[in-house]
C-alpha positions in Angstrom: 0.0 0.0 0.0 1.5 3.4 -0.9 0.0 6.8 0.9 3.1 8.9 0.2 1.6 11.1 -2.2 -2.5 12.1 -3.4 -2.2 9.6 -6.6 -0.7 6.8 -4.5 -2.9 7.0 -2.1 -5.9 7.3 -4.3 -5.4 4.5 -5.9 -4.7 2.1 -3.0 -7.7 3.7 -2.0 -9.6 2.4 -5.2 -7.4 -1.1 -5.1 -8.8 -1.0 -1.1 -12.2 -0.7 -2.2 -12.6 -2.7 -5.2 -10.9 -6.0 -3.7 -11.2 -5.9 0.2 -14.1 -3.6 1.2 -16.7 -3.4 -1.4 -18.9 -0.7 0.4 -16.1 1.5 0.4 -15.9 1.0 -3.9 -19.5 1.8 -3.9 -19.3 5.0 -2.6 -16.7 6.3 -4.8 -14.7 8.2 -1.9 -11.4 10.3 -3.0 -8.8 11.8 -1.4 -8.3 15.4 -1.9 -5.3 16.2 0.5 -3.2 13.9 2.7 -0.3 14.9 4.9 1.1 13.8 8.0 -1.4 15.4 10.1 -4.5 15.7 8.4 -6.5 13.4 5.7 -9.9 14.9 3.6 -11.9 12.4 1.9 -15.2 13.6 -0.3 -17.9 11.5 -1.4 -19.8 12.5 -4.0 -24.0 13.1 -3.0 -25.4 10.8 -5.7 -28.1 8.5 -6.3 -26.0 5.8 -5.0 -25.4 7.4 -1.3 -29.1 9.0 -1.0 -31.5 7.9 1.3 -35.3 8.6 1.2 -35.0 12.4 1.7 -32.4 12.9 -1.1 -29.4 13.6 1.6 -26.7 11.5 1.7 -27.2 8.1 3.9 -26.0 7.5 7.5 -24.1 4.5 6.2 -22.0 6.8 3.5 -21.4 9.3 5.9 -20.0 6.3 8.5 -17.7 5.3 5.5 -16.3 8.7 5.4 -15.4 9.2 8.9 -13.8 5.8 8.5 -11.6 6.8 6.3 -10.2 10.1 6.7 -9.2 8.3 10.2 -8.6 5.1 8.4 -6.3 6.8 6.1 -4.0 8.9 8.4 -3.6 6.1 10.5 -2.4 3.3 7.3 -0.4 6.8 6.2 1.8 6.2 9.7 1.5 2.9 9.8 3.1 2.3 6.3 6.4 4.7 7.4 7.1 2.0 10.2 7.9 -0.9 7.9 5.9 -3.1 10.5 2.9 -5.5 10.5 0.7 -2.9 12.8 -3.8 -3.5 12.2 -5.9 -0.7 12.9 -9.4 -1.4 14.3 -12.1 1.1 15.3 -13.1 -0.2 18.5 -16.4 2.4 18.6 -17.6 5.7 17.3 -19.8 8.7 18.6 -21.7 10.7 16.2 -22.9 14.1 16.3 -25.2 14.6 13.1 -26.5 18.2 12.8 -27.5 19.4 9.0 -28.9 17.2 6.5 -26.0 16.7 4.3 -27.1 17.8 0.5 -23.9 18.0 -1.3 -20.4 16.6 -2.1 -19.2 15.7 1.8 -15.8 16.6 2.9 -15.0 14.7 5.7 -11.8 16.1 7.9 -9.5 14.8 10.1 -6.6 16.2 11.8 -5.1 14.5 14.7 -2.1 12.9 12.4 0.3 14.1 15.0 -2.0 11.8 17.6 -2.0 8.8 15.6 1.7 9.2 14.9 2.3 9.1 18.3 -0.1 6.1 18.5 1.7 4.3 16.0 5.0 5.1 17.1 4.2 3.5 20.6 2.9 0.3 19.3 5.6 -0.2 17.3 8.1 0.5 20.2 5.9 -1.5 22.8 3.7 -3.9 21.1 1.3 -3.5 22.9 -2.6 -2.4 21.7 -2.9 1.3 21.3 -6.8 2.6 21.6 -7.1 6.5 21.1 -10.0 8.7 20.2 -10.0 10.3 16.6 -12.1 13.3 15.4 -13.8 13.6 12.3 -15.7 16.4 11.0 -18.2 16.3 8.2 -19.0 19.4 5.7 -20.7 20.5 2.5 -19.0 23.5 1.6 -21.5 24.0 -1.8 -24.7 24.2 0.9 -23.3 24.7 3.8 -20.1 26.6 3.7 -17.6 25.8 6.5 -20.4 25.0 9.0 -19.8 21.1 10.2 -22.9 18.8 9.5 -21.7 16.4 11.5 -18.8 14.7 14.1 -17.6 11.7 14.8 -15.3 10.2 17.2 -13.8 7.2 16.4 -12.3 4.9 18.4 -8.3 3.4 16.8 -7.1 0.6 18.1 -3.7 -0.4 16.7 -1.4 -3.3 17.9 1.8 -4.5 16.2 1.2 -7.9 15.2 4.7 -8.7 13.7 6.1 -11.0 15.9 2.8 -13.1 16.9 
């Protein structure tokens, strides 16, 4: 898996999707900008990700969040060289606009999971640490979130068992 760079990443995103996780192909997610501290995902608000009341589906938004943590995390994860798995071990959600648009969905604790990473690596032993994710529509709702998630990563080395 390569996350170095935007087309990299996109791609292992699409590989990701198509192969492993076929939900996560369905919705079409891409990455616009990846760094060491901070991932954005969009998913397009089409037919596909609807739900009765033509936003976009609490399962698409779940995906999202997922992944802009997801993301980061395999971004750190990869630089170690080592066999670490990421879980999320729960998630708190905070939806507040009806989201009508293209989602952006934000996350910027990079330097946290580093750290996270970093220590499981070092101590092999499971990592859990909370993850914030926020969710906007900038073409209806401008900068205003219309939604947050916590998310529960758990990480543990698993190279030597």
């Amino acid at each position: 898996m390569k996350f170095s760079d935007l087309k990299s990443a996109n791609r292992t995103l699409w590989a990701l999707g198509f192969i492993k996780i076929p939900l996560i192909f369905y919705c079409r997610p891409k990455i616009k900008e990846i760094s060491d501290d901070k991932c954005i995902i969009r998913i397009p608000c089409k037919r596909r990700v609807k739900n009765h009341v033509n936003a976009m589906y609490i399962g698409a938004l779940t995906i999202g969040a997922d992944l802009a943590a997801g993301i980061l995390a395999m971004r750190h994860i990869e630089k170690t060289g080592k066999k670490i798995v990421l879980i999320f071990k729960d998630m708190k959600a905070d939806y507040l606009k009806l989201v009508e648009g293209d989602a952006f969905f934000i996350c910027k604790d990079g330097a946290k999971i580093r750290d996270a990473v970093t220590l499981a690596a070092e101590t092999g032993e499971r990592q859990n640490i909370p993850v914030n994710i926020e969710v906007t529509v900038p073409s209806h709702l401008g900068d205003e979130p219309a939604a947050q998630y916590t998310l529960t990563l758990s990480i543990k080395d698993k190279s030597e068992s």
